[in-house]
C-alpha positions, -999 to +999 in steps of 0.1 A: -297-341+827-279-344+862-271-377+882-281-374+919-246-376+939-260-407+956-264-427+925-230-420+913-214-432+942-241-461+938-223-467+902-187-457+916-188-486+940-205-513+918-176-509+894-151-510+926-163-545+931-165-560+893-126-551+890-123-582+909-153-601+896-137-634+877-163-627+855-147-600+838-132-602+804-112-579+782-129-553+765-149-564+726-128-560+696-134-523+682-157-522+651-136-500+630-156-472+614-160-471+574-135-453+559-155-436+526-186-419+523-213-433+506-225-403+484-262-409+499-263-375+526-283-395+551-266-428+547-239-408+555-248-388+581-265-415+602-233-439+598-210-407+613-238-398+638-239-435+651-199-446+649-196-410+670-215-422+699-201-460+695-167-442+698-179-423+732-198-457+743-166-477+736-143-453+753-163-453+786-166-488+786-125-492+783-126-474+815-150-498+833-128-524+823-100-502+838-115-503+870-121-463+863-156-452+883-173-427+861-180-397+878-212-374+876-197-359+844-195-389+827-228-404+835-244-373+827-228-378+793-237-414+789-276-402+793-275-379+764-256-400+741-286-427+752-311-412+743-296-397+710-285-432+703-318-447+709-337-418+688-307-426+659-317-464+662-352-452+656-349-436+623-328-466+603-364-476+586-364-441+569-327-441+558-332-479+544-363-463+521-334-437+510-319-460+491-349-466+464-334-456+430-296-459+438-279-480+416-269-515+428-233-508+438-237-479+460-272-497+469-248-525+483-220-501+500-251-483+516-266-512+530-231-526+545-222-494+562-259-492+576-259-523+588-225-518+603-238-488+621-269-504+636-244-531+651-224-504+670-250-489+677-267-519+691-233-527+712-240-486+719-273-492+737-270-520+756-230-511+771-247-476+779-275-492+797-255-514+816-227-487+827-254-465+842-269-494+857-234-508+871-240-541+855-217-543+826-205-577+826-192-598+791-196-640+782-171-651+762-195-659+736-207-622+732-174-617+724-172-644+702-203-633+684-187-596+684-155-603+671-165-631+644-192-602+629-172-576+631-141-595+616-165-608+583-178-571+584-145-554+583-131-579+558-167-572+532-157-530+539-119-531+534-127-546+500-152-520+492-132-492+504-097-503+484-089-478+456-068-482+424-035-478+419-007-484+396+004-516+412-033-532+402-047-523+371-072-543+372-095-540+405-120-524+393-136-490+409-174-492+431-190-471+409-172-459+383-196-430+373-193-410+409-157-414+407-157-395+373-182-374+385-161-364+412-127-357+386-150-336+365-161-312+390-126-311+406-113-301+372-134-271+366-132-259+405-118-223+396-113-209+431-076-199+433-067-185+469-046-155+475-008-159+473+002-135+507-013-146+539-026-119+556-046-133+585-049-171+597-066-189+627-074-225+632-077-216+674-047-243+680-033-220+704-063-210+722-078-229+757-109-248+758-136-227+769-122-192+766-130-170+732-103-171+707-073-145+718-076-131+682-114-121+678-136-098+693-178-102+700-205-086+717-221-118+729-207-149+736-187-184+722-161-206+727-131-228+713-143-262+718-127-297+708-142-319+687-124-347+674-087-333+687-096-301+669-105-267+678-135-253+668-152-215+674-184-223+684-209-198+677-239-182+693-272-173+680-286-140+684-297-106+672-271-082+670-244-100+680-210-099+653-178-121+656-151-105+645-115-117+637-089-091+639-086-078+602-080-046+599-077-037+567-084-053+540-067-053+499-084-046+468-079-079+459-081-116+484-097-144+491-113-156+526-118-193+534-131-213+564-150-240+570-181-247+588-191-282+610-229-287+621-246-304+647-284-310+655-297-294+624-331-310+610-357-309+596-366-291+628-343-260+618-357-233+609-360-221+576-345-186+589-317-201+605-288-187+587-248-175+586-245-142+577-212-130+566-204-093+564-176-075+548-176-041+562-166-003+571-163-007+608-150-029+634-182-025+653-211-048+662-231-037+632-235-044+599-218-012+591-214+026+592-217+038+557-208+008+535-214-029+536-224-065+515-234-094+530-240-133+521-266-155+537-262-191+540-294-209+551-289-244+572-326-253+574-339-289+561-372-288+554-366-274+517-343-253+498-334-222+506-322-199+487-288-178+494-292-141+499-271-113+491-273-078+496-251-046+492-251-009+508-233+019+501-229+055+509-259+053+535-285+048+505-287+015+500-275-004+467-283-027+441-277-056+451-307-074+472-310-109+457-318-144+465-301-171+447-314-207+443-298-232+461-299-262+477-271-267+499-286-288+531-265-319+525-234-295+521-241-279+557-247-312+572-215-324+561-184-301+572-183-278+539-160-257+530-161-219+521-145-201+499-148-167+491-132-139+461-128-107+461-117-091+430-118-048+428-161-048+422-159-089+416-174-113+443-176-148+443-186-175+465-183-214+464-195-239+487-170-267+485-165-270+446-195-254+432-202-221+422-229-200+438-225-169+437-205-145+409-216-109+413-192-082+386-204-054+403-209-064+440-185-039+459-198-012+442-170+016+458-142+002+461-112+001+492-138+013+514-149-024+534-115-035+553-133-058+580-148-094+581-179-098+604-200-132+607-230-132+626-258-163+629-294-163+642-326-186+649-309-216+657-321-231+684-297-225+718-278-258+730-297-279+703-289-268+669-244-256+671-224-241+644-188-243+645-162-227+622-124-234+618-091-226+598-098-188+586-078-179+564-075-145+545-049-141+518-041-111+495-042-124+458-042-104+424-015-128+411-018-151+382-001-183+387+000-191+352+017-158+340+045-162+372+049-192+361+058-185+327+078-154+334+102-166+364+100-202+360+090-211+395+062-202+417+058-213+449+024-218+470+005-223+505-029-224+487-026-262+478-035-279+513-040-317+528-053-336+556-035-332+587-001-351+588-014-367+551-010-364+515-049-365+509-055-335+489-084-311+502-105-307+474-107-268+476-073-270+463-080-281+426-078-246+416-044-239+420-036-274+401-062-264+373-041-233+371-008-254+365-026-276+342-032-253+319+004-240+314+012-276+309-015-278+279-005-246+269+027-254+265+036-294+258+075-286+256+077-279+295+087-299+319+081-291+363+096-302+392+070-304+423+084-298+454+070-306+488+077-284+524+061-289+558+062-269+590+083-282+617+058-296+639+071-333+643+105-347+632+126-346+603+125-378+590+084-378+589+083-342+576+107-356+549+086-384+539+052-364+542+065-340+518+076-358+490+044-378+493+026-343+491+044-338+460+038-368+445-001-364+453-001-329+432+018-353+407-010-378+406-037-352+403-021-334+377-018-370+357-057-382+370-078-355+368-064-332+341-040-357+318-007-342+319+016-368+308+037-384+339+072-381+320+070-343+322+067-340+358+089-352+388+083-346+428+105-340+453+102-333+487+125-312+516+103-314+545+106-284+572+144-277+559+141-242+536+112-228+560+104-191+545+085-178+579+091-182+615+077-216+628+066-209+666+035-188+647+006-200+632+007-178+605+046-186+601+035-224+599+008-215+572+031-201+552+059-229+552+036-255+543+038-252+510+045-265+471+065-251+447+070-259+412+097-252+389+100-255+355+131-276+343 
């Protein structure tokens, strides 16, 4: 939806003349956005949904108290967040009856966050209305109101979203039974990623708009932003392949990426699905001779089931199977991928669980050197797929028996949040690995050591590293009970890089965790 040039200027000029209204106040106190998921997919998704647009409402409206006009751009943006905002507001009822059968706790959390998001998004709705209407004006006892909510709200989420540590034994955990939950899948995640890097691509050093320097397709996408990251954004059609620049590929490795939605529902249809090919070729098929592919399905409506298929030697194979599977909150929630190929063996997991575990998958082996992803029947500029950090390693190498042989191995398969020492949770594999020397042997003692890239200074690249260490410290302790007085952390930030840090690829590979036996 477009803005006739007319009524922008209309806007442009009302806002010239409030900058000097005596009227004006400073901008509402920022409802800050929970900081923990729920474990209810909707509850979750409509908080992020509505803090999203409150964040876009919020910023707009700092710029009207700026003095800023918006310009057609912004306007036009404003009008879709409206009525997405409005049609979110709408469908609160239904998440509300979600919560039926939860148990208190998380019943409680729930309801907090939900309310906290139909208060932004309340704020959301009215500041929108009035910025396209050039009448956003604030009384001091709006902001009163705001502030004094917001600051009881804050307070009530701050205590539920405190975690334990070993400075206060006794606060006590939400819910107690998804946090164990949550160990005990971590600790029998078995996906170990490849120990050489062989290709890597997050788009960091690719421009808004254009279609990422290191990929090839015979249609169309784009890098895109979203939330000071850089996306591929794909597009749906028949026939049409994206293809990184992998030319050939080892017997053994791993591929990982992952994948961020928006607009699926229970709309999307049931055919809407990522395909992902390994293949003979690099051209915009499926293959020449020899191929496999994985099909993940995104629609809502039910669960679908994930399809695999093999074909070799231009006669098909025998592999053409669908597994059950319901992944639809996974899809909706920024999942990760992680994929195994070992000689005939492929496996697939979708964050931490298991889906697929074929022996016999590749059925001639050294012949499929190329990754292809394709998507199709999503609905254009309504239903978006977006993938981000591929990453291809060669593996084939047992942690545990380097380990034990050489005393010291060293890894960039463990990773975190950017600039934290939150560790990702596809990561657990590697550390099961570890653990199980550890149990193996009770006489051995490791040091953990930390690196980073350079990217930022020393002294922050110092301290991020040794609290990386110490994380893989804590998880060896929490999740899999290795006694704390064998292990000690260290950290040297970006001094012993082992790659060239002006490459992604070289930055990849000095982020990274060793450990040492002592």
């Amino acid at each position: 939806m477009h803005c006739k040039p007319s009524y922008a200027k209309l806007v442009a000029i009302v806002f010239a003349i409030l900058i000097f209204c005596p009227q004006l106040h400073s901008q509402t106190k920022k409802l800050k956005r929970p900081k923990s998921r729920v474990g209810i997919s909707s509850v979750d998704t409509f908080v992020g949904e509505s803090f999203d647009l409150y964040d876009k409402v919020y910023k707009y409206d700092g710029y009207a108290q700026a003095g800023t006009p918006l310009d057609d751009d912004d306007i036009d943006v404003l009008e879709e967040a409206l009525v997405e905002m409005t049609a979110l507001s709408e469908s609160a009822p239904e998440i509300i009856s979600d919560l039926d059968g939860v148990g208190v706790l998380k019943q409680g959390k729930a309801t907090l966050q939900i309310n906290k998001a139909k208060k932004a998004l309340k704020y959301s709705i009215k500041t929108a209305k009035e910025l396209l209407l050039g009448e956003r004006e604030r009384k001091d006892n709006d902001d009163n109101e705001s502030e004094s909510s917001t600051t009881k709200d804050e307070s009530s989420e701050d205590e539920n979203d405190s975690t334990t540590d070993d400075s206060d034994d006794n606060q006590q955990p939400e819910d107690s039974k998804n946090i164990s939950d949550d160990l005990e899948i971590l600790s029998k995640y078995d996906f170990v990623p490849g120990d050489e890097l062989i290709f890597f691509d997050d788009f960091s050093q690719d421009f808004i708009g254009d279609f990422p320097s290191k990929w090839n397709t015979n249609g169309s996408g784009e890098t895109v932003k979203i939330k000071n990251e850089n996306w591929l954004e794909l597009k749906s059609g028949y026939g049409i392949f994206f293809i990184p620049d992998v030319n050939q590929l080892p017997e053994d490795y791993t591929i990982e990426f992952d994948i961020l939605t928006s607009g699926i529902s229970q709309q999307t249809s049931s055919t809407a699905r990522l395909h992902i090919y390994l293949s003979d070729n690099l051209k915009f098929n499926a293959g020449s001779e020899h191929h496999v592919m994985t099909s993940l399905p995104f629609g809502q409506y039910s669960a679908f089931a994930i399809k695999n298929m093999n074909f070799f030697n231009r006669g098909g194979g025998d592999i053409n199977s669908s597994i059950e599977a319901d992944i639809r909150d996974e899809v909706l929630n920024q999942p990760h991928i992680a994929i195994s190929v070992t000689k005939k063996r492929y496996r697939l997991w979708v964050n931490e669980v298991k889906y697929v575990d074929i022996p016999r998958f590749i059925e001639v082996p050294n012949v499929l050197n190329h990754i292809k992803f394709h998507i199709n029947n999503f609905k254009d500029g309504k239903e978006r797929i977006f993938i981000k950090n591929l990453k291809i390693a060669k593996g084939g190498v047992d942690l545990r028996r380097k380990l034990l042989a050489e005393g010291k191995i060293s890894t960039n398969g463990i990773l975190f949040n950017s600039g934290s020492a939150t560790i990702q949770s596809q990561s657990y594999g590697i550390i099961r690995q570890i653990s199980q020397v550890l149990q193996q042997d009770n006489t051995i003692k490791l040091k953990i050591v930390g690196h980073t890239d350079a990217d930022g200074g020393d002294d922050t690249n110092m301290k991020l590293s040794k609290s990386r260490a110490e994380a893989v410290k804590q998880a060896l302790i929490t999740v899999y009970k290795i006694d704390a007085s064998r292990l000690i952390s260290e950290g040297k930030g970006e001094s012993e890089p082992v790659a060239d840090n002006t490459s992604e690829e070289g930055k990849a590979q000095n982020r990274r965790v060793e450990f040492i036996k002592q």
